[in-house]
C-alpha beads as a LAMMPS data file, in Angstrom:
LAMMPS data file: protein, C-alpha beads

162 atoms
161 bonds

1 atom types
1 bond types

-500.0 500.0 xlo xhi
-500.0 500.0 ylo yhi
-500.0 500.0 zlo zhi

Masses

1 110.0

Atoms # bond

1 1 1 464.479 -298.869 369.435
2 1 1 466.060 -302.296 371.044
3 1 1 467.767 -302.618 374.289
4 1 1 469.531 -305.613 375.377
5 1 1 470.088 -306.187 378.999
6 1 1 472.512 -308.799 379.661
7 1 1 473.874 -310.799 382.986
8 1 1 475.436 -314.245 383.697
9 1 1 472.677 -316.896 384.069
10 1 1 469.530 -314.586 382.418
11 1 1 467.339 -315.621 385.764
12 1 1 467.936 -312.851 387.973
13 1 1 469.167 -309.441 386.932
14 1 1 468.561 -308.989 383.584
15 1 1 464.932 -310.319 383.975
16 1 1 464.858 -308.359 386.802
17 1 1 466.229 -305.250 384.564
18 1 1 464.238 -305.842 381.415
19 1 1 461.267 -306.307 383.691
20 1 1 461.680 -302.932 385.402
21 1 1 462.117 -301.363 382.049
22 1 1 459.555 -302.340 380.497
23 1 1 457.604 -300.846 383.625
24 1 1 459.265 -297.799 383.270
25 1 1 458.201 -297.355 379.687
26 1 1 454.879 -298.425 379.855
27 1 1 454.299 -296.204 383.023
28 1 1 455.757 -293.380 380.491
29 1 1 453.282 -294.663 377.161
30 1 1 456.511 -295.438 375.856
31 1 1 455.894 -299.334 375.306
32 1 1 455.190 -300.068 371.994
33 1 1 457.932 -297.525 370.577
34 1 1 461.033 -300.023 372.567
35 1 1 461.556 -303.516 372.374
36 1 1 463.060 -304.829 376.033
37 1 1 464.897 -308.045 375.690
38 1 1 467.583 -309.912 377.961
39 1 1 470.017 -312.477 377.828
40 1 1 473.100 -314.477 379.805
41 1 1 476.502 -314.883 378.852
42 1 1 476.485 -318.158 380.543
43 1 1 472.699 -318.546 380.621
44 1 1 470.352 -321.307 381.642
45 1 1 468.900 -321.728 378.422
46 1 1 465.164 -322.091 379.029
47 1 1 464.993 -321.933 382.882
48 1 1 462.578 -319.546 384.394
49 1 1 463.569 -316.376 386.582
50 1 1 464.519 -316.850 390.039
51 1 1 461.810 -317.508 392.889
52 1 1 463.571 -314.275 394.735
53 1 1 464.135 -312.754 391.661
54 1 1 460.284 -313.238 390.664
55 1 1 459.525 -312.473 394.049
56 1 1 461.758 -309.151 394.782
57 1 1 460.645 -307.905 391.514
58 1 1 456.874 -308.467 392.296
59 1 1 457.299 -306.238 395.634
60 1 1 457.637 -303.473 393.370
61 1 1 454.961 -304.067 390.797
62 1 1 456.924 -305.990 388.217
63 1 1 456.154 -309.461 386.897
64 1 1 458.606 -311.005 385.456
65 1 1 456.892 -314.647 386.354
66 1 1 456.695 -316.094 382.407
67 1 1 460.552 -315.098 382.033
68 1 1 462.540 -317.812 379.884
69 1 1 466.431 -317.623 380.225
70 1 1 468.335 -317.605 377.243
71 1 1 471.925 -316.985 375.526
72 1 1 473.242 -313.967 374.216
73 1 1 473.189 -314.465 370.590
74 1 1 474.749 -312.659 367.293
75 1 1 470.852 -311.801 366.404
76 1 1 470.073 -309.932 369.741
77 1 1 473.391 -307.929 369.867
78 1 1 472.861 -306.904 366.341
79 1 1 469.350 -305.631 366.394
80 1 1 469.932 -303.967 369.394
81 1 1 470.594 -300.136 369.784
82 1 1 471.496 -300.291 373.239
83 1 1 473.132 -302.948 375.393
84 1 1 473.433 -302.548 379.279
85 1 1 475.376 -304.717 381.021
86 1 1 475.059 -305.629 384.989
87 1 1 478.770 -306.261 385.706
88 1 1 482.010 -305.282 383.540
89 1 1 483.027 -308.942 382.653
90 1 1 479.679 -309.071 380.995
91 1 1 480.588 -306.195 379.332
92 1 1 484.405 -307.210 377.955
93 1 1 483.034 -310.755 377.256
94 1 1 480.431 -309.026 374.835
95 1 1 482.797 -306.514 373.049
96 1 1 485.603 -309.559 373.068
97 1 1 482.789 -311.764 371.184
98 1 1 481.361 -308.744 369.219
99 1 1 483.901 -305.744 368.568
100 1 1 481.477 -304.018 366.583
101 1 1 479.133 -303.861 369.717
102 1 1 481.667 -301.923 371.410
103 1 1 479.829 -297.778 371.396
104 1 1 476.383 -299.304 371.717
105 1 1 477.395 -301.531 375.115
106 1 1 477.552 -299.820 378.097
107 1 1 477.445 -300.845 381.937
108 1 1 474.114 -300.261 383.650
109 1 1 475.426 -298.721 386.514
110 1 1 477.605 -295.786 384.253
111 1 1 475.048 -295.251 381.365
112 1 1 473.364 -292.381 382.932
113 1 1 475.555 -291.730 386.018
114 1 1 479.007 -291.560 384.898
115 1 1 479.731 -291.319 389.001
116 1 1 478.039 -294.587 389.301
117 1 1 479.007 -298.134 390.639
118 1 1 482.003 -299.256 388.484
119 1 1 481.637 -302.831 389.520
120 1 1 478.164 -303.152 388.337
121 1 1 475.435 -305.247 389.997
122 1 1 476.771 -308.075 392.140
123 1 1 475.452 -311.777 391.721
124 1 1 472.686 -312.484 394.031
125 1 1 472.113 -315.673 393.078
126 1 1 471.702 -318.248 395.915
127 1 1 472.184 -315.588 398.686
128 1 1 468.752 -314.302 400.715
129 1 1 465.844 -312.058 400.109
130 1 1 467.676 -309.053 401.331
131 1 1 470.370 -309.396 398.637
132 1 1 467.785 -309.714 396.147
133 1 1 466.273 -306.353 397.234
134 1 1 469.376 -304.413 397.207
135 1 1 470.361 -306.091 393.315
136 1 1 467.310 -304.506 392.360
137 1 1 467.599 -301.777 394.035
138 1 1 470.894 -301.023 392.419
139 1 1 469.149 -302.140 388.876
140 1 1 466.472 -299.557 389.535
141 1 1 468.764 -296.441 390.265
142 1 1 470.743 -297.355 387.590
143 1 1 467.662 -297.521 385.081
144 1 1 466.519 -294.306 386.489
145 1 1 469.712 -292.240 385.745
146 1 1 469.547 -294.009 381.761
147 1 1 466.442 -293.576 381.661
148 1 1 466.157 -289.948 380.032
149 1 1 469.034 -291.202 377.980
150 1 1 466.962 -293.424 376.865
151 1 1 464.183 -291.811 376.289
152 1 1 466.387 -289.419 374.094
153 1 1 466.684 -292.259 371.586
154 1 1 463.548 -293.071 371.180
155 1 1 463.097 -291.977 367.593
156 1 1 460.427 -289.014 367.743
157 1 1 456.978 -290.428 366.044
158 1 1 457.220 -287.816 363.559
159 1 1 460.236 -288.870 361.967
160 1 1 459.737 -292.374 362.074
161 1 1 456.501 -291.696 359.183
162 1 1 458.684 -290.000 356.862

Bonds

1 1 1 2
2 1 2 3
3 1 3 4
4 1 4 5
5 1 5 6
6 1 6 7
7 1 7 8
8 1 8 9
9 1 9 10
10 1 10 11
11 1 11 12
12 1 12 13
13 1 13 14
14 1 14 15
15 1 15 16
16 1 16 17
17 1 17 18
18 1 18 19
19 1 19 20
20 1 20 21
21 1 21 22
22 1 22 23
23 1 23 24
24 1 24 25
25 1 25 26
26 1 26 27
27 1 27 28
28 1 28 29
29 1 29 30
30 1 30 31
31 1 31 32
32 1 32 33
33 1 33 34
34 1 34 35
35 1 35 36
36 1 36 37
37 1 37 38
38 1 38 39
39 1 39 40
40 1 40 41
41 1 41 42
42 1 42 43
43 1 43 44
44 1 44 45
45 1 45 46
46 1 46 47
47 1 47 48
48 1 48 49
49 1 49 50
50 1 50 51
51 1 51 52
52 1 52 53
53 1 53 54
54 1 54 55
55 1 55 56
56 1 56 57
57 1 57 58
58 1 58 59
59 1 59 60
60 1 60 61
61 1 61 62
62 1 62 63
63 1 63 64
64 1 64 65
65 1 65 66
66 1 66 67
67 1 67 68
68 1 68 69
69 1 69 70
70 1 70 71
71 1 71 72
72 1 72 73
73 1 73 74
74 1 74 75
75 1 75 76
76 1 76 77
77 1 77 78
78 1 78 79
79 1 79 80
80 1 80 81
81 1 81 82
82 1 82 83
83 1 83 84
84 1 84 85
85 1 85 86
86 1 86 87
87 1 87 88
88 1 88 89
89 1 89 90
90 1 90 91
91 1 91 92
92 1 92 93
93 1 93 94
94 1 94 95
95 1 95 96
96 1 96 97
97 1 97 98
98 1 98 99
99 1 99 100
100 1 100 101
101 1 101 102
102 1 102 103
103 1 103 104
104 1 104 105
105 1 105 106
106 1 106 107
107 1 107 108
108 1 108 109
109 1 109 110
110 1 110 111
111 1 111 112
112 1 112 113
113 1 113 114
114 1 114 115
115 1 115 116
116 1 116 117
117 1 117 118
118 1 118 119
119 1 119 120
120 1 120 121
121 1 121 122
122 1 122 123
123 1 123 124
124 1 124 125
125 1 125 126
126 1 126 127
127 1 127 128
128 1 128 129
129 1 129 130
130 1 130 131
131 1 131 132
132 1 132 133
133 1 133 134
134 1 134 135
135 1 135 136
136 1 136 137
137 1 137 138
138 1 138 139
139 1 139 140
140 1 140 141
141 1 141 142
142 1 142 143
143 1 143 144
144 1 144 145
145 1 145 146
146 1 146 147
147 1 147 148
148 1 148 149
149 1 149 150
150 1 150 151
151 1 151 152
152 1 152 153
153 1 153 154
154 1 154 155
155 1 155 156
156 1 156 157
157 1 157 158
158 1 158 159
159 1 159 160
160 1 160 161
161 1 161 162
């Protein structure tokens, strides 16, 4: 299984987002059977993650320190099975770009809490450490209500040898 996590620049919430995930399912034994990738819609192609971002993340055992931004390309969105967006303009620029993406792109804050945020994660770039905190705070409830979803598509390991 492939998930795509996609934001605006790729330095602060996806990273943060794939980051956490990655956690998630490694804290789980889940790590080898998902690839985690992000990627901006307007992304700083090859710039590292945020020094809050890095930071933030750290505080709650994630390192996310050898992230390298990058653009959303046709590659990622096809191999991926899942696609979670941080805001909804991320999420019509996508499907816009890539119709076919459309069932498999979802925003973070809805996939597994349909009573969730509709607006998404807000921007916290250039704004303080405590807005950093509460992004990933919102990243992190979000990820925690998809993550059983998630875990349901895992493909079981039985079926995956026939």
């Amino acid at each position: 299984m492939r998930i795509l996590i996609v934001c605006t620049g790729n330095i602060c919430r996806s990273p943060m987002g794939e980051g956490l995930l990655r956690k998630m399912l490694r804290d789980r034994g889940k790590q080898g059977e998902v690839v985690v990738e992000s990627a901006g819609t307007f992304p700083v192609e090859g710039a590292p993650a945020s020094s809050e971002a890095v930071a933030t993340a750290a505080e709650h055992g994630v390192d996310i320190r050898g992230h390298v931004g990058r653009a959303l390309t046709d590659r990622l969105v096809q191999r991926a099975d899942l696609i979670l967006t941080m805001a909804p303009d991320h999420r019509d620029r996508l499907v816009a770009a890539y119709p076919e993406a459309e069932e498999k792109t979802e925003l973070i804050t809805l996939y597994g809490d349909p009573e969730g945020d509709p607006r998404g994660v807000p921007d916290p770039i250039g704004q303080g450490k405590e807005i950093y905190e509460r992004t990933f705070l919102q990243i992190q409830r979000g990820l925690d209500a998809a993550f059983p979803k998630i875990l349901e598509g895992i493909p079981d390991e039985r079926e995956s040898r026939r």
